[in-house]
Steps between C-alpha positions, in 0.01 A plus 500: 500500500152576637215561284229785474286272711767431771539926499126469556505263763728678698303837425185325690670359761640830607159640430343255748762493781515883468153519540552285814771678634347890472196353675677462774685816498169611555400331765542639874560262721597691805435870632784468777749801501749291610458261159634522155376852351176493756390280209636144485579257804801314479420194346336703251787687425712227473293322302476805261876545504543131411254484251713729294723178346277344320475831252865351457441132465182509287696494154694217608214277618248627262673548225337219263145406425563139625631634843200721571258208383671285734477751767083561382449141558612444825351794614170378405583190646554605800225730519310202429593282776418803724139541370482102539619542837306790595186331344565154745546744781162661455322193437631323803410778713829665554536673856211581715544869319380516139441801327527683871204269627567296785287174491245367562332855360229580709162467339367865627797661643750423195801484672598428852758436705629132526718423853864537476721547791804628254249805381356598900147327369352250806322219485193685415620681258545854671812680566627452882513268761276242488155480696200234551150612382329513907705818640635499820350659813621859519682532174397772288552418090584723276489382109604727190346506137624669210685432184851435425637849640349399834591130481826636495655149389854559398588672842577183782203520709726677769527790310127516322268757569322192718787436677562819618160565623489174683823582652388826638216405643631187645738708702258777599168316559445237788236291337606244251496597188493301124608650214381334118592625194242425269599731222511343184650577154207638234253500763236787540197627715322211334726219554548642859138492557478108372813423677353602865114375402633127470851478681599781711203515718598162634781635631287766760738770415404786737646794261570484117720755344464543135666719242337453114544740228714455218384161372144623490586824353659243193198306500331755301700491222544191235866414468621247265670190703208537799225492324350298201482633120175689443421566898423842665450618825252306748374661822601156631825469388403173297732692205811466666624160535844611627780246417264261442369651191809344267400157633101564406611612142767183468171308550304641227791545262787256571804539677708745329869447424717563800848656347394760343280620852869443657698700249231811566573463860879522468413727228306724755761461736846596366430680142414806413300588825647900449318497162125339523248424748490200643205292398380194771531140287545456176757344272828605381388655195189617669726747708639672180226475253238567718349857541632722738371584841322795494452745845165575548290730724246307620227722666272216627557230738166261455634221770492788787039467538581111567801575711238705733278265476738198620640763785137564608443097545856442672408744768166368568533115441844513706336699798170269488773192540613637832877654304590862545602709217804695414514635104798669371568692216789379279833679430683503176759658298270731259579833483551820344882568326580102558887461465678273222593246763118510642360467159699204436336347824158476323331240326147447600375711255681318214336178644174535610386890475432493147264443211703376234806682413401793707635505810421745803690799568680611797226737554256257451622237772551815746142597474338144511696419806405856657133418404481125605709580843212784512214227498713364837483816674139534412401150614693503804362831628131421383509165670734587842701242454931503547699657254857603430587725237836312339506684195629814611744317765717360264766696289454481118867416465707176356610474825132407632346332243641250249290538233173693476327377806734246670676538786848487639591422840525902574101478415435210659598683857338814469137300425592218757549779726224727371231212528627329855451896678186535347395156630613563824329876516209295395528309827426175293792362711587635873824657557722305722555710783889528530459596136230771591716641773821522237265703292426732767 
């Protein structure tokens, strides 16, 4: 016979696993007409289907106090052993990735690219085919700067916005041409502007092509996770630490316990996700007890007077080191009456638009981006220098963008195409002539 506490037992374990199992009932895990309910993929759905039997099997493996301390303990246990684990990984340095840094961390630039052949990264650390500092009689080098939407990493290299553009101009032009992707992840005007003072100039490049807004436009806010307790917006960007900012605060306040940061992320992941906003980092309980993201309209932007201001020096420090200029505004998924399916494409401002547990609106992102792609336009015509209007090119649809300002391969053609006919109305490259007769 089972006593009141066994009757209670069993009430909490059903408690706990139902709490488990509703979270993910709401969870979406795919939009695709052609899965379960436009809701659930298949594993998913399986998954949920099978996790049905233990409502079944719970009184008989639960059913005592003794059973469920058994089952406590070596839970515990083994959540030890992972945190030991975990703890030994971190410690001995892990992979070359830790906490989305790729080491050695650069001492100005934060993060930069390490070579790896597997990832389209050569040996000095740009995306595409690799080149030797002294450039070749007659070949005309073209390198790209941006941030992760124009570094365009988890496309193959074929099929990157770079790739295209070096394609196209490859088989049009009869000069030799180079294409480097120097776009990096997190990067903005600022990091640019380092990144060509003390590396890219050695390369000669005779035209740069950069496209910066969105991670300056985040710059000006102070998001938990990217920048240190107690900081506010710096004109230069000494706030925002990026992903290094959890490793800055491990140093002044230990490392923190690793499970529970793992549990959030599943947490954030699979549960719940039709219910709250989703909070960047943080622990399991964290996610649940924490308070609420909260839209807000945001009706400054205070990072857009240093974005200017790094535009203004790009143009004139590039062009006084013998490269040519080509800005371009930056597309993105913001606008007006955004479907379901292209809401659930955004996360930016959960991350990094945000003070607090406000978060930016959809409003808000649509008119920063239309007032920082503005400063482009402005600089461009004030100075003469190239420029291609992307923004407007580019279809605000799930098809084109797979999240709120990354690309898909659809993208990546129309700008690889956009930006290798500019280049060539430009004349920065001559026509071959077969080509120019075709055209004719």
């Amino acid at each position: 016979m089972r006593t009141g506490w066994d009757w209670l037992v069993i009430a909490v374990a059903y408690l706990g696993y139902a709490f488990l199992y509703v979270g993910l009932l709401l969870h979406t895990s795919s939009q695709d007409r052609n899965k379960v309910l436009r809701k659930y993929s298949y594993p998913h759905a399986f998954l949920l289907l099978a996790g049905l039997l233990p409502f079944y099997f719970i009184p008989v493996f639960l059913g005592t106090v003794g059973q469920v301390a058994w089952l406590a303990g070596g839970l515990l246990v083994a959540l030890g052993c992972w945190e030991i684990l975990l703890q030994i990984r971190r410690r001995g340095g892990g992979s070359r990735k830790r906490k989305g840094v790729e080491w050695p961390a650069h001492p100005f630039l934060q993060t930069c690219r390490q070579p790896d052949p597997a990832r389209g990264i050569n040996s000095q650390g740009f995306r595409g085919a690799d080149i030797g500092r002294p450039k070749s009689a007659g070949t005309y080098r073209i390198f790209l700067q941006g941030d992760s939407a124009f570094e365009n990493e988890w496309n193959p290299y074929q099929e990157s916005l770079a790739g295209v553009l070096e394609s196209r101009l490859t088989g049009r032009c009869e000069t030799a041409i180079e294409v480097q992707n120097a776009a990096v992840a997190w990067h903005s005007t600022q990091h640019a502007l380092i990144d060509y003072l003390f590396r890219l100039q050695e390369f000669k490049p005779d035209l740069v092509i950069l496209c910066h807004a969105m991670n300056d436009l985040y710059r000006g806010f102070s998001a938990p996770g990217v920048t240190l307790p107690g900081t506010s917006y710096q004109s230069d960007y000494s706030h925002f630490w990026a992903v290094l900012a959890p490793i800055i605060q491990e140093h002044e306040t230990g490392r923190p316990w690793e499970v529970p940061l793992k549990m959030g992320k599943l947490a954030r992941q699979y549960l719940y996700s039709d219910w709250r906003p989703q909070p960047w980092g943080g622990s399991f309980l964290e996610y649940f007890c924490g308070p609420a993201l909260r839209e807000t309209e945001f009706t400054e932007f205070p990072s857009i007077g240093a974005f200017e201001r790094n535009l203004r020096s790009i143009v004139e420090i590039y062009r006084l080191k013998g490269s040519d200029v080509i800005l371009a505004t930056q597309p993105s998924l913001y606008k007006d009456n955004m479907t379901e399916a292209e809401l659930r494409r955004i996360g930016i401002p959960q991350r990094y638009v945000r003070e607090g547990n406000r978060i930016a609106s959809i409003a808000t992102m649509k008119r920063g981006m239309d007032a920082f792609n503005n400063v482009i336009r402005r600089i461009a015509n004030e100075f003469h220098c190239g420029f291609v209007d992307l923004e407007p090119l580019v279809p605000k649809t799930i098809d084109h963008f797979a999240n709120d300002v990354h690309y898909t391969v659809l993208s990546n053609r129309l700008i690889g195409e956009a930006l290798s006919d500019y280049v060539i109305s430009r004349k920065h490259v001559i026509v071959a002539e077969t080509m120019g007769a075709q055209s004719q």
